[in-house]
SEDONU-334244 format. One record per residue (C-alpha): x, y, z; residue in three letters. Coordinates in nm, 3 decimals, padded with zeros to 5 digits, m for minus. Each point is the difference from the previous one (the first is absolute). Layout:
((X,Y,Z),"ALA"),
...
This chain:
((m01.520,04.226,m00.901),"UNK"),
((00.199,m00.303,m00.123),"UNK"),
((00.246,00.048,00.322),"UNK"),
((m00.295,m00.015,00.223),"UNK"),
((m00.170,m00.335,m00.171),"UNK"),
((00.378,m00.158,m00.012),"UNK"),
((00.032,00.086,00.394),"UNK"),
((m00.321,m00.149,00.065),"UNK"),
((00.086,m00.321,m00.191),"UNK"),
((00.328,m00.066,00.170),"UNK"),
((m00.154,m00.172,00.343),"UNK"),
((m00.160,m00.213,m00.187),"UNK"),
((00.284,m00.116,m00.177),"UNK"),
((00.197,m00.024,00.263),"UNK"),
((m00.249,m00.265,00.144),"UNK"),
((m00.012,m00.187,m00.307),"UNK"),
((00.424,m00.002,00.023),"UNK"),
((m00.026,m00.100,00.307),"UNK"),
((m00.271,m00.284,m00.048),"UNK"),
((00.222,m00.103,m00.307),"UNK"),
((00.331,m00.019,00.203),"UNK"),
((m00.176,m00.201,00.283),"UNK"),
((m00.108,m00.250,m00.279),"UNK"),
((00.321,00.000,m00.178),"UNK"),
((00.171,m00.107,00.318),"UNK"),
((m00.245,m00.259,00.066),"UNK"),
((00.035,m00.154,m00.273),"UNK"),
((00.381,00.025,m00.016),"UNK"),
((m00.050,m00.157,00.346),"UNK"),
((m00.210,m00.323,m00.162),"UNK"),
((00.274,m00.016,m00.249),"UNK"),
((00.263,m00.038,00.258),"UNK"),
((m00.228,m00.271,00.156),"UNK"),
((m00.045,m00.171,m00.277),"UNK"),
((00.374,m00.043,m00.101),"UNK"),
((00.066,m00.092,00.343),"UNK"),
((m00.227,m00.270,m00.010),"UNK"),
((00.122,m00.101,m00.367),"UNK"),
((00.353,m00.009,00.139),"UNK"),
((m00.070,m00.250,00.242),"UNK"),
((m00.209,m00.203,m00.181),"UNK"),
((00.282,m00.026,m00.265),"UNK"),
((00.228,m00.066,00.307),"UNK"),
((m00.188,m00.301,00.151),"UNK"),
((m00.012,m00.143,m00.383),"UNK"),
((00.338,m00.006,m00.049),"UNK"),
((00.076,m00.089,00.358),"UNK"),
((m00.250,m00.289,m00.084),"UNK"),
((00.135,m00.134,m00.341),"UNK"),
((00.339,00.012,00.162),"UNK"),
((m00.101,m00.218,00.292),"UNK"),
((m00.302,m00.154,m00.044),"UNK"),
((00.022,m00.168,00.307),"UNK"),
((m00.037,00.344,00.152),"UNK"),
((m00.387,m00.042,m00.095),"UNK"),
((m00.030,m00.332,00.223),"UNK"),
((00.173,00.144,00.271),"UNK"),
((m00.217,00.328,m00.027),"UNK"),
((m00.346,m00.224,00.021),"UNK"),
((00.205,m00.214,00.300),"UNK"),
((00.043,00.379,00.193),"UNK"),
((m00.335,00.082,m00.104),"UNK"),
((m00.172,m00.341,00.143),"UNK"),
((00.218,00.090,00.328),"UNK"),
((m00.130,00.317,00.062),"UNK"),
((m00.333,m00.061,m00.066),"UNK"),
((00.015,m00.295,00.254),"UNK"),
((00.182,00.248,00.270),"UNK"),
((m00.290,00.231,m00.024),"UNK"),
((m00.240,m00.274,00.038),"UNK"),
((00.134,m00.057,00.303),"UNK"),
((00.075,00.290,00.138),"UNK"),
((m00.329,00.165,m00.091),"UNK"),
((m00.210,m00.321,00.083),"UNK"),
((m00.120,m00.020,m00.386),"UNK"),
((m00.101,m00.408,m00.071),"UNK"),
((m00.240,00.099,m00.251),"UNK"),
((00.197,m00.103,m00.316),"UNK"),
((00.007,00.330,m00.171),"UNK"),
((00.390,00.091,00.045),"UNK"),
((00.026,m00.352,m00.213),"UNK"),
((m00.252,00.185,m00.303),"UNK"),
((00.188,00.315,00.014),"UNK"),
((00.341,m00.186,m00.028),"UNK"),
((m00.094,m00.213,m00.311),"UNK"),
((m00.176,00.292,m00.188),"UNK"),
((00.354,00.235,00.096),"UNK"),
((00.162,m00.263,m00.158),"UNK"),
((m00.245,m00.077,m00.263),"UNK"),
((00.046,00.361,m00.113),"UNK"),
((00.363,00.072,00.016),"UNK"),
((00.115,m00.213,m00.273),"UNK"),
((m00.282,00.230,m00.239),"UNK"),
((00.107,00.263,00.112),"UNK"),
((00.326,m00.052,m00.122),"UNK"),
């Protein structure tokens, strides 16, 4: 009797393995994000403190670009303007 309530308990705890691995490797998969993103962010600060004209020159690219797609996309609303000072407003908190 045991044997047959064991067998019959198995598939069911194979799904639950299953479900568990799946969310195991998602999460080991956000972790990996994560430190990605934490690597780089503690690569642009150091690449920052080190230069800090790198920041000026960033904004400068950033200005350029947003001009280039203005004009290639026909934009004259000034909203590539408000999206470049808030990027900018929000890097230096980030860090």
């Amino acid at each position: 009797m045991s044997d047959s309530s064991s067998a019959s308990e198995l598939p069911g705890r194979n799904d639950d393995v299953l479900e568990l691995n799946k969310n195991l490797e998602r999460m080991v998969e956000d972790t990996e994000n994560m430190s990605a993103q934490l690597t780089w962010m503690a690569y642009d600060m150091v690449a920052l403190r080190t230069n800090p004209e790198e920041g000026a020159s960033m904004r400068q690219l950033e200005e350029a670009y947003q001009r280039c797609r203005a004009a290639v996309f026909g934009d004259s609303a000034p909203e590539p303007e408000g999206e470049t000072d808030s990027a900018s407003a929000k890097k230096p908190a980030e860090m």
